[in-house]
Backbone as a chain_set.jsonl record, in Angstrom:
{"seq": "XXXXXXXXXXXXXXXXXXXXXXXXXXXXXXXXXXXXXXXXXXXXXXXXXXXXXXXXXXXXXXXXXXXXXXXXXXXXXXXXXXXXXXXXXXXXXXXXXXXXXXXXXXXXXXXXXXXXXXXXXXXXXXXXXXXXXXXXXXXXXXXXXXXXXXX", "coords": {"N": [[-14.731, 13.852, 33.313], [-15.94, 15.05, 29.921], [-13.717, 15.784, 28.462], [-11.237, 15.191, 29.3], [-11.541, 12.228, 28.701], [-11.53, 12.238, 26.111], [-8.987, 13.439, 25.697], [-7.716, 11.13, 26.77], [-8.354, 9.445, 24.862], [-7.359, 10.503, 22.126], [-4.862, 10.494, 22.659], [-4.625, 7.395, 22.323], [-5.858, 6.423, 20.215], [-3.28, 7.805, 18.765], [-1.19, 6.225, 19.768], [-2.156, 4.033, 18.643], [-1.829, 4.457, 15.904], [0.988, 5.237, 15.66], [1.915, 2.843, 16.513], [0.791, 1.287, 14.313], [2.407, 2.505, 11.803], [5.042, 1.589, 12.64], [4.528, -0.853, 12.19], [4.223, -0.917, 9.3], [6.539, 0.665, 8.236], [8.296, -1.322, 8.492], [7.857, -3.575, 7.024], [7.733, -1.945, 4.351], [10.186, -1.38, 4.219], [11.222, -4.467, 4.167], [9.395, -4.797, 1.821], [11.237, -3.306, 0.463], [13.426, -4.004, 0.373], [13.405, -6.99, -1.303], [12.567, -5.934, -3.308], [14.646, -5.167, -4.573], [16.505, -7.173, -4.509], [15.257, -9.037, -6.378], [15.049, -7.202, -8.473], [17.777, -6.982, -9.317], [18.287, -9.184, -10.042], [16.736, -9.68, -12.383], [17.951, -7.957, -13.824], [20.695, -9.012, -14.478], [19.693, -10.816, -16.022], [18.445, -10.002, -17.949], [21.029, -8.482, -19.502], [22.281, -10.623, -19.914], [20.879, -11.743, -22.184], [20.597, -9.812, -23.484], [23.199, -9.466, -24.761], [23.007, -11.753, -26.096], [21.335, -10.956, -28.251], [22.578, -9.178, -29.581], [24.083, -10.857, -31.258], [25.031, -11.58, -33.892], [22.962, -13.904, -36.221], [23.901, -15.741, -37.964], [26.207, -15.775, -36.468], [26.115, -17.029, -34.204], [25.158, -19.901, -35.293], [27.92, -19.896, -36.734], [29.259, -20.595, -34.257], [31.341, -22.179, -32.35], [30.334, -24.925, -31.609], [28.545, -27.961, -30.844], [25.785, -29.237, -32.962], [23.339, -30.06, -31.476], [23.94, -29.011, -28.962], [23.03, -26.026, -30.113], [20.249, -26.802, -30.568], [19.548, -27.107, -27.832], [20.14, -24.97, -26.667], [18.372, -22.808, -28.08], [16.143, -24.2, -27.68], [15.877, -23.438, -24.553], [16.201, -21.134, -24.54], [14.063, -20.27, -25.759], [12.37, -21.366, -23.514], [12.452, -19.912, -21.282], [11.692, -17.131, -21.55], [9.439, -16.798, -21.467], [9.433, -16.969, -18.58], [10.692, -14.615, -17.91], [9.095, -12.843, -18.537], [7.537, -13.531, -16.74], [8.821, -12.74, -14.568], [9.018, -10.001, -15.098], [6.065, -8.956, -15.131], [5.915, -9.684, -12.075], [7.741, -7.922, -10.85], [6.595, -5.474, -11.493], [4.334, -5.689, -10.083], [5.183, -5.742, -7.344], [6.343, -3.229, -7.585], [4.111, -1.857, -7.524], [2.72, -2.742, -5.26], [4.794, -1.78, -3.4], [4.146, 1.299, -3.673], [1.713, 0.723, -2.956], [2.051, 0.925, 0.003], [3.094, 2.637, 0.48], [1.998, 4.675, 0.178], [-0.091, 3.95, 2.542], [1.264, 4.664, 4.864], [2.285, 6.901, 4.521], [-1.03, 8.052, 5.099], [-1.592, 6.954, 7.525], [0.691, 8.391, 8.979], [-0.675, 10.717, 8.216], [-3.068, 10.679, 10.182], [-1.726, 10.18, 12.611], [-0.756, 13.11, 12.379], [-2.82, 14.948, 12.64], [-4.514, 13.371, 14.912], [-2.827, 13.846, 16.9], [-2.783, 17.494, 16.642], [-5.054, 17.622, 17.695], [-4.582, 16.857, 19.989], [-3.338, 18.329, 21.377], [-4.887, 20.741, 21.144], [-7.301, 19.629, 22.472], [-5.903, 19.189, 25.19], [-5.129, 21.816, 25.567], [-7.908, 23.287, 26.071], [-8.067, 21.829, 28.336], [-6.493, 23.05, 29.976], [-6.886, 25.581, 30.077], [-9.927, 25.472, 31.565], [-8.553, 24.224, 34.132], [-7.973, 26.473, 35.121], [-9.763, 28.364, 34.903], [-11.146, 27.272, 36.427], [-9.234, 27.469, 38.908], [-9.254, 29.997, 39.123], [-11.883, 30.907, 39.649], [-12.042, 29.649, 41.982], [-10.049, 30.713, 43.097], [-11.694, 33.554, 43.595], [-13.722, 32.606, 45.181], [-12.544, 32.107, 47.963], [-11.549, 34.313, 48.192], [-13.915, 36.216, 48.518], [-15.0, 34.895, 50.464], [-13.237, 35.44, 52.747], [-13.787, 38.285, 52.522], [-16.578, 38.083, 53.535], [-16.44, 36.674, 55.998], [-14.687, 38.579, 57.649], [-16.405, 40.922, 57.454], [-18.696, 40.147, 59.6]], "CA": [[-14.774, 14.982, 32.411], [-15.459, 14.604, 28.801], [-12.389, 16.651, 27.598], [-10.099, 14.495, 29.632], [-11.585, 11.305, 28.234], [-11.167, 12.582, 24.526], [-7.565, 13.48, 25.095], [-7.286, 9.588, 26.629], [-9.09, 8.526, 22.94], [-6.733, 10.435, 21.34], [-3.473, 8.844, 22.935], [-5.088, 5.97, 22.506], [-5.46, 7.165, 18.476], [-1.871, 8.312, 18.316], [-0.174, 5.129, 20.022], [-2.016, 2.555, 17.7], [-1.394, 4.688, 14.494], [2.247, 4.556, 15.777], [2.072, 0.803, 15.954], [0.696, 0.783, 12.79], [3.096, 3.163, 11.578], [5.868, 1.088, 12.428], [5.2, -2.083, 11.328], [4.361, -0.476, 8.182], [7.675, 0.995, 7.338], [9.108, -2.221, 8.81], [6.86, -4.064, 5.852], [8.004, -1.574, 3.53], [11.66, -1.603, 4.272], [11.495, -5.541, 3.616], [9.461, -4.843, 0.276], [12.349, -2.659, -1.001], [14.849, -4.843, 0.092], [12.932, -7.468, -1.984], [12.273, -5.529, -4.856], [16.096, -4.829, -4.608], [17.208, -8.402, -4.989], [14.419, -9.461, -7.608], [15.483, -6.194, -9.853], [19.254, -7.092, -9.536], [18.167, -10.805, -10.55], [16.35, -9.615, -13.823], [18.844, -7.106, -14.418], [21.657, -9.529, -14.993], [19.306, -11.943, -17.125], [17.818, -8.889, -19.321], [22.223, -8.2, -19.701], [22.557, -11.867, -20.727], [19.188, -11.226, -23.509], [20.651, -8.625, -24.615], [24.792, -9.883, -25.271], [23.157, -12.4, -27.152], [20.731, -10.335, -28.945], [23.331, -8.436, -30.201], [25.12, -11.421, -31.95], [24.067, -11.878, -35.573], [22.443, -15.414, -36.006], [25.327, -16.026, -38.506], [27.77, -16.084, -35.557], [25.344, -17.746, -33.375], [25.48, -20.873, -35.902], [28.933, -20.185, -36.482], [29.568, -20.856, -32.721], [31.692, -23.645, -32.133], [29.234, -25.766, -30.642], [27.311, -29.166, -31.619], [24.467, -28.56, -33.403], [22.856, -30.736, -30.639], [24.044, -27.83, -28.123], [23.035, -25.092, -30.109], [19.446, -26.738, -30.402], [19.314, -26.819, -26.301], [20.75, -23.157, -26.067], [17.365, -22.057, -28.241], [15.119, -24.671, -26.939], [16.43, -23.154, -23.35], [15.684, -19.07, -24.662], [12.162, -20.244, -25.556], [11.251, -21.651, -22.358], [12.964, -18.729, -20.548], [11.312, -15.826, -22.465], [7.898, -16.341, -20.254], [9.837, -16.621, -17.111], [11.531, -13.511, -17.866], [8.128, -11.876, -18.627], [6.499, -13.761, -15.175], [9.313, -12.03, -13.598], [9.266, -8.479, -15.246], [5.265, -8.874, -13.997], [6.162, -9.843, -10.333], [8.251, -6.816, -10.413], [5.082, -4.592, -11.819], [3.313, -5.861, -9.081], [6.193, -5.206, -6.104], [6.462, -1.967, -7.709], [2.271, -0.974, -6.985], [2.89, -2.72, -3.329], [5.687, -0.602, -2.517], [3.355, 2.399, -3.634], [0.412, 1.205, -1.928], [2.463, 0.652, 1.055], [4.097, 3.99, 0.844], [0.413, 5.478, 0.515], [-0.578, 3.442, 3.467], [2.43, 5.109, 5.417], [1.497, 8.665, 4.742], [-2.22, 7.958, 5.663], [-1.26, 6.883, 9.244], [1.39, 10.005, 9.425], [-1.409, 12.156, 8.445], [-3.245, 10.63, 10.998], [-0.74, 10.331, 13.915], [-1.044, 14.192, 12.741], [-4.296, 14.896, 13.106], [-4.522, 13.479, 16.166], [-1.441, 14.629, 17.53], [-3.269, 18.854, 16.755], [-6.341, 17.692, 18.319], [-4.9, 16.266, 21.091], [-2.626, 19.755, 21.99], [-6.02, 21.409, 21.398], [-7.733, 19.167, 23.434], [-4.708, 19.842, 26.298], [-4.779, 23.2, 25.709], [-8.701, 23.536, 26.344], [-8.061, 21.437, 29.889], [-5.631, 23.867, 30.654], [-8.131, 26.871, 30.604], [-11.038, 25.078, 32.654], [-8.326, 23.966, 34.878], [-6.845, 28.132, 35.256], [-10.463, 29.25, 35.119], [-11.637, 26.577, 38.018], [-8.53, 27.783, 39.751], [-9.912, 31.514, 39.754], [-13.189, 30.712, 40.554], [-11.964, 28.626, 43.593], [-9.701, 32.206, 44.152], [-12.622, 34.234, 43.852], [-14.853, 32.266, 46.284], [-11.741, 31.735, 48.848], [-11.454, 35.732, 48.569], [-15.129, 36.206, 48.795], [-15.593, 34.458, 52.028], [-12.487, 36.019, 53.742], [-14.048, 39.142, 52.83], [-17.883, 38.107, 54.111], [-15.716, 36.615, 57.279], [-14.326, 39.56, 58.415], [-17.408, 41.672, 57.35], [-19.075, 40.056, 60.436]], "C": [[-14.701, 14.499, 30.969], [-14.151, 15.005, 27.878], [-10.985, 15.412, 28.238], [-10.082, 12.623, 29.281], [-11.301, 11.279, 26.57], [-9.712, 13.099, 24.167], [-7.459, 12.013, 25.62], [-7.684, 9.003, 25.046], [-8.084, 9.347, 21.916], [-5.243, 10.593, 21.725], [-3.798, 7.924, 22.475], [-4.742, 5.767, 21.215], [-3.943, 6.948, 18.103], [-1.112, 7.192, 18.599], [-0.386, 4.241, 19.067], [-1.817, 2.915, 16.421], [0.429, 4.965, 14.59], [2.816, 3.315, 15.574], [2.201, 0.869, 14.796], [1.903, 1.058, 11.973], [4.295, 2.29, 11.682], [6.401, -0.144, 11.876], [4.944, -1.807, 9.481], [5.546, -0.15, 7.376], [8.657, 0.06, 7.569], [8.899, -3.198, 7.381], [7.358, -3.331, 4.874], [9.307, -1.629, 3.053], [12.396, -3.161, 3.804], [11.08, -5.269, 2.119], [10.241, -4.422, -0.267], [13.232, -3.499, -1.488], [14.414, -6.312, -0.92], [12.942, -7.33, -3.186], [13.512, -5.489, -5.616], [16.966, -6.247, -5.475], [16.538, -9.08, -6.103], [14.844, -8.164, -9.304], [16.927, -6.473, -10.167], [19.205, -8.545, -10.537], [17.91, -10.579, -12.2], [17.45, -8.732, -14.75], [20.312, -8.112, -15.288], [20.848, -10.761, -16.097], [19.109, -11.571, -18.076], [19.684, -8.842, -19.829], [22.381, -9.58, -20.673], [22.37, -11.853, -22.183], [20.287, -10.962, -24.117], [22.191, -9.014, -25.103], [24.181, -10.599, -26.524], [22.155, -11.887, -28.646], [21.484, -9.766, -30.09], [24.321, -9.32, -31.279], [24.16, -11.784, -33.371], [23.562, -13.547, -35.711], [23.394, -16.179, -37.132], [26.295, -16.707, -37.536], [27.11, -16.998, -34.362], [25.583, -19.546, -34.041], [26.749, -21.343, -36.005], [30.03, -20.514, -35.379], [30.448, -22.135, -32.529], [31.094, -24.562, -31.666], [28.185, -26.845, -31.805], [25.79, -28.713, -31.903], [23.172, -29.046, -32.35], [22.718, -29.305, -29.604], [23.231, -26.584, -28.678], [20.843, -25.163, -30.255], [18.782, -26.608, -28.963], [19.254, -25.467, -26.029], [19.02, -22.64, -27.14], [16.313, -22.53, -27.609], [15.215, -24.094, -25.165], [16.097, -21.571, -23.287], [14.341, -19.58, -25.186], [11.762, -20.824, -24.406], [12.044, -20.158, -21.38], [12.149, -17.397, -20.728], [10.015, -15.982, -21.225], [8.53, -16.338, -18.691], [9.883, -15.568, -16.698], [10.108, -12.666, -17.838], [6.768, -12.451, -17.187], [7.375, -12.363, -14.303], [9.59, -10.116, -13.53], [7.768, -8.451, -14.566], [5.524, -8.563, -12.856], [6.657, -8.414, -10.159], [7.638, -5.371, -10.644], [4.795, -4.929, -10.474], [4.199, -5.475, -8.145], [5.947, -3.741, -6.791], [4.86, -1.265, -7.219], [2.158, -1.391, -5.884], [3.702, -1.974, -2.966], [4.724, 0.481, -2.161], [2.018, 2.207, -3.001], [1.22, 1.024, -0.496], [2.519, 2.122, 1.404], [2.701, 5.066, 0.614], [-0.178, 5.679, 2.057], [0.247, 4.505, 4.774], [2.262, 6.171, 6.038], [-0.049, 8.627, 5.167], [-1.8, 8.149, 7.079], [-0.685, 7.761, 9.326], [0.48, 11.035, 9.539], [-2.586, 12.098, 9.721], [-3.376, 10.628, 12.404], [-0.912, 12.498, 13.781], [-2.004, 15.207, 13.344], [-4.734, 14.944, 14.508], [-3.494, 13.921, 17.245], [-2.412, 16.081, 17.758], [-4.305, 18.541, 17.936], [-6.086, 16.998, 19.891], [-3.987, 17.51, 21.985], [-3.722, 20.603, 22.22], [-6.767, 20.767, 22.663], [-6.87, 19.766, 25.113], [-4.836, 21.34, 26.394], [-6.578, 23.837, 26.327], [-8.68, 22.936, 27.739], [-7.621, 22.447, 30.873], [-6.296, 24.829, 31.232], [-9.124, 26.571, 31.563], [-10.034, 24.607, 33.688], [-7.838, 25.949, 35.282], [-8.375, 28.491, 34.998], [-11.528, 28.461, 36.637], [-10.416, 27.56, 39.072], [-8.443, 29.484, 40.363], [-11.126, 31.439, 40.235], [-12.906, 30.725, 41.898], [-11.221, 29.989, 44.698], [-10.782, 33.12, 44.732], [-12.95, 34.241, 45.189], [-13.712, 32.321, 47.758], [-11.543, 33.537, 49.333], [-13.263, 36.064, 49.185], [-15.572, 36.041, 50.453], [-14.926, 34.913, 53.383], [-13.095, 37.386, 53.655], [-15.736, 39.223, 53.603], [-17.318, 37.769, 55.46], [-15.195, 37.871, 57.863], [-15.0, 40.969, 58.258], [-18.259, 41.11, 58.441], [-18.575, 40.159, 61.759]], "O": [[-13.792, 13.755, 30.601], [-13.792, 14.52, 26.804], [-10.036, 14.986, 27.579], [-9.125, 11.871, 29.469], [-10.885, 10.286, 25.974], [-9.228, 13.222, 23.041], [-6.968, 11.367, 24.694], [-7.099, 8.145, 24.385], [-7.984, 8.828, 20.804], [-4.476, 10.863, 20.801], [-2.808, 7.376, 21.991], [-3.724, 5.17, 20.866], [-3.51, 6.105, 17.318], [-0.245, 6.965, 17.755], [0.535, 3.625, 18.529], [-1.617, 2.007, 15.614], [1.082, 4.871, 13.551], [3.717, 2.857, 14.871], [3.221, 0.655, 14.14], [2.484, 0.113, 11.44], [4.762, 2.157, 10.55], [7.478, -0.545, 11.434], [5.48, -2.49, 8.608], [5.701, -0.484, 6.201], [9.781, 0.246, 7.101], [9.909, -3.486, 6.74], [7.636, -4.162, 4.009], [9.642, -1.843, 1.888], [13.52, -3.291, 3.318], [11.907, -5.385, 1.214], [10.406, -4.763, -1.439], [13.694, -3.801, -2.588], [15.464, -6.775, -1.365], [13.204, -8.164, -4.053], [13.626, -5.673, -6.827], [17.661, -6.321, -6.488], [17.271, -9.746, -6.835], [14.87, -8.309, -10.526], [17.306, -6.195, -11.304], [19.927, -8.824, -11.494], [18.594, -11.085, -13.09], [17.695, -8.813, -15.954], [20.757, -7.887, -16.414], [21.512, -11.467, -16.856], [19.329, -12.187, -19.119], [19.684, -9.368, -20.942], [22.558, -9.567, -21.891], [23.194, -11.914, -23.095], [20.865, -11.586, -25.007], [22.257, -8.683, -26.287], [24.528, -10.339, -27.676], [22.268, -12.355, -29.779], [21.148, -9.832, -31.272], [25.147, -8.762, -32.002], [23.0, -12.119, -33.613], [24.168, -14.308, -34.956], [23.513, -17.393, -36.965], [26.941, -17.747, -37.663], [27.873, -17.655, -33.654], [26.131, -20.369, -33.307], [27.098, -22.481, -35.692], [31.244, -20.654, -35.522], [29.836, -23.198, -32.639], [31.923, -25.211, -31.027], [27.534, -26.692, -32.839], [24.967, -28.068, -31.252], [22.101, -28.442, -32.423], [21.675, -28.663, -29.476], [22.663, -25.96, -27.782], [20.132, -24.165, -30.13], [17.666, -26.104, -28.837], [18.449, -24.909, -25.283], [18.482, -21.785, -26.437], [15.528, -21.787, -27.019], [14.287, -24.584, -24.522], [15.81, -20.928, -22.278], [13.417, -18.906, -24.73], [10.54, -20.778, -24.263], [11.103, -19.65, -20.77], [12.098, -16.653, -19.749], [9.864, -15.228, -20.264], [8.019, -15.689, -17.778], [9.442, -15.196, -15.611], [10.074, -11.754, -17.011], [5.674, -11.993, -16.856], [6.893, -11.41, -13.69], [10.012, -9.332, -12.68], [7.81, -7.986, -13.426], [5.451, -7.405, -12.444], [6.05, -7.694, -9.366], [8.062, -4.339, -10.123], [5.217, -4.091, -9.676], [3.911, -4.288, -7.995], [5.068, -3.126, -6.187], [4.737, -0.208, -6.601], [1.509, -0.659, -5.137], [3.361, -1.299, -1.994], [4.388, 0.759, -1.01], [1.3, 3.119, -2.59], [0.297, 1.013, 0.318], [2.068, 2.653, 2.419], [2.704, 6.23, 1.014], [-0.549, 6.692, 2.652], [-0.509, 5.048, 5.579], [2.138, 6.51, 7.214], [-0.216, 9.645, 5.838], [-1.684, 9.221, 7.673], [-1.391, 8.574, 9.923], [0.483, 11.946, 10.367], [-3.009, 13.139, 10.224], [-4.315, 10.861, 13.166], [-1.123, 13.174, 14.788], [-1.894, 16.01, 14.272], [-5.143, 15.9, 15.167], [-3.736, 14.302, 18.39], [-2.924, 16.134, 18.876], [-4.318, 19.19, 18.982], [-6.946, 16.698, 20.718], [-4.034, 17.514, 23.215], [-3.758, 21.237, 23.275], [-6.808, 21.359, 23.741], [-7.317, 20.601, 25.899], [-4.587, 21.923, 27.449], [-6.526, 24.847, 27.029], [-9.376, 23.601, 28.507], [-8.021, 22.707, 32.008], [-6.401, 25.047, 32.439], [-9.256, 27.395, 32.468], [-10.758, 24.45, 34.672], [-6.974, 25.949, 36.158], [-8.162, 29.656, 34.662], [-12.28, 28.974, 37.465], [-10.872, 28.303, 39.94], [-7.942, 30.007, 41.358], [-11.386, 31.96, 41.32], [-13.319, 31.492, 42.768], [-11.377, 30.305, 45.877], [-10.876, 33.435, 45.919], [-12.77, 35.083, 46.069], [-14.335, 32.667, 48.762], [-11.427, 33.938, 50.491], [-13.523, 36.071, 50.388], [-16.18, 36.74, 51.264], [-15.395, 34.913, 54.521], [-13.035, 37.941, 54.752], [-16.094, 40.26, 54.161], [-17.671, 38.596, 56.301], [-15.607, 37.942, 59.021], [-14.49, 41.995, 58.711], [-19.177, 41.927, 58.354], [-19.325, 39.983, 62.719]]}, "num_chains": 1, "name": "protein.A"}
């Protein structure tokens, strides 16, 4: 029957957009936790930035520190400064994978939905050809008891 092969195709549908479905939010659940520990990372370096931002370059000089040291401590914030801006990137970019992930996510849901309706419809149209075979089959079963005992 083709109705009973088109609800097998859409099980078939619904189980592998489940799969998908799960390793998806399994995939997504690592990117957060990712994004999580890379935003905590920048967070305390941007905190650093910014303490010393805040110190006047007066008090920066006036620092107790060898002038030797205090040329390391800038030579050390200029090579840092592009790190800091590789790593605010990276975290641009995690941030548009999360969201295509979390796109990806809802696709398959709306899919698993989809086929999910069409596969109750489908079921629900078996149902009738099976409940209108099963009057027929009354019909004819009445039919013949009444041509049987009309002879």
């Amino acid at each position: 029957m083709r109705i009973a092969a088109a609800i097998r195709a859409q099980e078939s549908l619904i189980l592998q957009a489940e799969t998908d479905l799960r390793a998806l939010n399994a995939s997504h659940e690592t990117k957060i936790a990712e994004f999580r520990e890379r935003r905590d990372q920048f967070s305390n370096v941007l905190i650093a930035l910014q303490r010393l931002s805040r110190m006047p370059p007066e008090a920066v000089v006036a620092y107790p520190s060898t002038p030797s040291n205090l040329v390391r401590t800038a030579i050390l914030l200029k090579s840092t400064v592009p790190r800091i801006e590789e790593k605010a990137t990276r975290l641009r970019e995690d941030l548009n994978d999360l969201e295509e992930s979390r796109k990806l996510i809802e696709d398959r849901r709306k899919i698993v939905a989809t086929a999910a309706r069409a596969l109750i419809s489908r079921s629900q149209e078996l149902d009738r050809i099976f409940e209108q075979k099963s009057l027929v089959r009354k019909q004819a079963l009445a039919a013949r008891q009444v041509e049987g005992g009309a002879h």
